[in-house]
C-alpha positions, 0 to 999 in steps of 0.5 A, spaced: 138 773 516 139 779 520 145 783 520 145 789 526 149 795 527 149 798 533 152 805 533 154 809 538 151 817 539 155 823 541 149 823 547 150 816 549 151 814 557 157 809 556 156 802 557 155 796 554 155 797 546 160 804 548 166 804 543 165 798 538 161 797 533 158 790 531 155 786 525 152 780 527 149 775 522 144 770 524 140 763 519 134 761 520 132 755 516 124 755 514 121 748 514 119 745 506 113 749 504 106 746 501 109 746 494 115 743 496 113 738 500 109 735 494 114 736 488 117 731 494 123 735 495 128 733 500 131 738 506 139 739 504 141 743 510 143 741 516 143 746 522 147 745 528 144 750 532 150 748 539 155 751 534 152 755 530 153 752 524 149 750 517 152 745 513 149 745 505 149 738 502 149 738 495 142 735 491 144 727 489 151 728 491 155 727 498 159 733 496 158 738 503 160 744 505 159 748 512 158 756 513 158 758 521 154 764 523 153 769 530 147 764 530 142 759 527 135 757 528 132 750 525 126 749 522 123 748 529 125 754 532 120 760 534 119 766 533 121 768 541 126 765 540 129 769 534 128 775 538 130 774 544 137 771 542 137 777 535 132 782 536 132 783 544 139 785 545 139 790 539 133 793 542 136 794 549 143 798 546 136 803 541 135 804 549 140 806 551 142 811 546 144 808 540 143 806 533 141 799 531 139 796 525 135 789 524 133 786 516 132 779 513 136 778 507 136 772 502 132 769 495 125 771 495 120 766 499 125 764 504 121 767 510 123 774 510 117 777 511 115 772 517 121 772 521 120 780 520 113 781 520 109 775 521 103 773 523 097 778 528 094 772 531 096 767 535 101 771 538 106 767 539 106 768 531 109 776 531 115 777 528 121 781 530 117 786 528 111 787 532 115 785 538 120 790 538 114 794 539 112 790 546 119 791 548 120 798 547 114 801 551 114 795 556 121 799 558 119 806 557 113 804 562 118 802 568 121 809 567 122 814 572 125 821 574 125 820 566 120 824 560 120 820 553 117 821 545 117 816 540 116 818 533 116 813 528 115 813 519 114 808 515 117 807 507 119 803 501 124 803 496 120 801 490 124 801 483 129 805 487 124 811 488 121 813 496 115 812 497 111 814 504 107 808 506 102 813 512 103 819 507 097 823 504 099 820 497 103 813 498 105 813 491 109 821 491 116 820 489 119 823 496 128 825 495 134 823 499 137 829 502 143 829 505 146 836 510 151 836 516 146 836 522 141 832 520 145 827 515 141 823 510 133 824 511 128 824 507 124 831 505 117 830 506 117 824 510 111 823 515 114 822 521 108 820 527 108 821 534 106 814 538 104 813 545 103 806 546 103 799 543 097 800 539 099 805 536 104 803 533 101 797 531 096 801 527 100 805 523 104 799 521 097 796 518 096 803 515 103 803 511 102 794 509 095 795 506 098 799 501 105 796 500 107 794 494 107 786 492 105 782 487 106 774 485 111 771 481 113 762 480 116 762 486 111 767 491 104 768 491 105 774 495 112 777 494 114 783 497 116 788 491 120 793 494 123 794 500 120 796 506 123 800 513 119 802 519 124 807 523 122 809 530 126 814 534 126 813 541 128 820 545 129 821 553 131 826 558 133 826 565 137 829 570 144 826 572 145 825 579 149 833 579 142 836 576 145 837 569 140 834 563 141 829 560 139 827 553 139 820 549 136 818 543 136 812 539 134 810 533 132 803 531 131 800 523 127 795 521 128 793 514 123 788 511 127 786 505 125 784 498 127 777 495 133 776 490 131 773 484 132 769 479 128 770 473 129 763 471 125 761 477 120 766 478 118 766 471 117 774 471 116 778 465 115 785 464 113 790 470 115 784 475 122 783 471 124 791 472 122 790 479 127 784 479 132 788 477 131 793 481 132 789 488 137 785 485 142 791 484 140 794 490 141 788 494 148 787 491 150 794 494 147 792 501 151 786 501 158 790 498 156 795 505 156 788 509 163 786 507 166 793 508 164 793 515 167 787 516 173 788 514 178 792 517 182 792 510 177 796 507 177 804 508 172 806 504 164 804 505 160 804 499 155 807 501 151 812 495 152 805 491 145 805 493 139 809 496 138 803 500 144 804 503 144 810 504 138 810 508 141 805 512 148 809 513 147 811 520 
């Protein structure tokens, strides 16, 4: 599930996303697993990808009911297509000057991680991810009359602690600050300027070698913290009146941590904390998603949260 947020900048041209803020949900059904398959379970979600709907059917009942969504995609759908239809358009808005955020939400062993992430080799197997990357020097590579820098980081909030994942010391507890110029940040926070796909994808290697994961009952490699890979697009040019003109977008890419169950993962100890920690910090980021959409609601909890926080512009 990915939620988006694009946001205008004081520098942005006007144009396509120029006054109006959105949030866009969209569902992805992932197919029965090797584990479900031979506990012979049975699919109980029907997607209708025509009208964008899902329709859950309760186990041994014929009691139904249906949700509708910006978009859905069936077990069969593929990982272009989720991006063309999600990721592309997000990307393009990042381009032009605005802000964006993309993440995959829901119970641990959904397919977060694939959808988000995915898999190096075969291709057609990257994840959103990755293939934001493609997309973001594909589009600087055509430019003309035009200078850009791409800077990125790389973070988890692991048990509500910052940690950088390319710092020196990935384990160093790093704090959340807030000013007027720069609005929320991270003090200490490495932030590494790239030049090209590779790049890129290498210090995103660096940073998934030593995020935090373990295994739980319904996971053998569930992520335990929530990761946010963060790339600022910045370009300068000239108007047709000579004045420079500057933009800069910032683009979120968040994989997120499972919800949990503790009757399900069967966690104890070390793995429990952590459970209690993604939960709380994903019912913040769900009361964030709700005050967006509804015009009722005047105040955004925001600080309920360092998730939120992070993610707050």
């Amino acid at each position: 599930l990915r939620a988006g947020r694009p946001r205008r900048r004081p520098s942005a041209r006007p144009g396509t996303m120029a006054g109006r803020e959105s949030v866009k949900v969209v569902v992805r059904c992932r197919p029965l697993n090797k584990k479900e398959i031979a506990e012979s379970r049975k699919p109980i979600v029907v997607i209708d990808t025509a009208i964008g709907s899902v329709e859950i059917t309760k186990a041994g009942t014929d009691d139904t009911k249906r949700f509708t969504f910006d978009s859905v995609y069936d077990d069969k759908s593929t990982q272009r297509d989720v991006y063309d239809d999600t990721g592309f358009p997000l990307v393009e808005s990042v381009l032009q000057g605005y802000n964006g955020t993309m993440f995959a939400y829901g119970q641990t062993g959904c397919g977060k991680t694939h959808t988000m992430q995915g898999k190096d080799s075969p291709p057609e197997l990257r994840g959103i991810i990755p293939t934001s990357f493609e997309h973001v020097f594909d589009h600087l590579k055509l430019l003309k009359d035009k200078e850009a820098l791409v800077r990125v980081s790389y973070l988890e909030l692991y048990n509500e602690e910052i940690r950088d994942l390319l710092g020196a010391d990935h384990l160093a507890k790093l704090e959340l600050k807030e000013n007027p110029e720069k609005g929320v940040f991270v003090k200490g926070l490495r932030s590494v300027v790239v030049d090209g796909v590779e790049a890129i994808d290498a210090l995103m290697a660096q940073g998934n070698a030593v995020r935090t994961t373990g295994s739980t009952a319904m996971n053998a490699e569930s992520s335990r913290s929530h990761s946010i890979f963060t790339i600022v697009i910045e370009m300068s040019g000239k108007r047709e009146d000579g004045t420079e003109h500057v933009t800069a977008g910032k683009l979120n890419l968040v994989d997120l941590a499972g919800s949990e169950r503790q009757s399900k993962t069967k966690a104890t100890g070390a793995r429990l904390k952590e459970g209690i920690k993604i939960n709380l910090s994903l019912t913040a980021l769900g009361n964030v998603i709700s005050g967006l959409v509804e015009s009722s609601q005047k105040h955004i909890p925001y600080r309920d949260s360092k998730l939120t926080r992070l993610l707050q512009d």
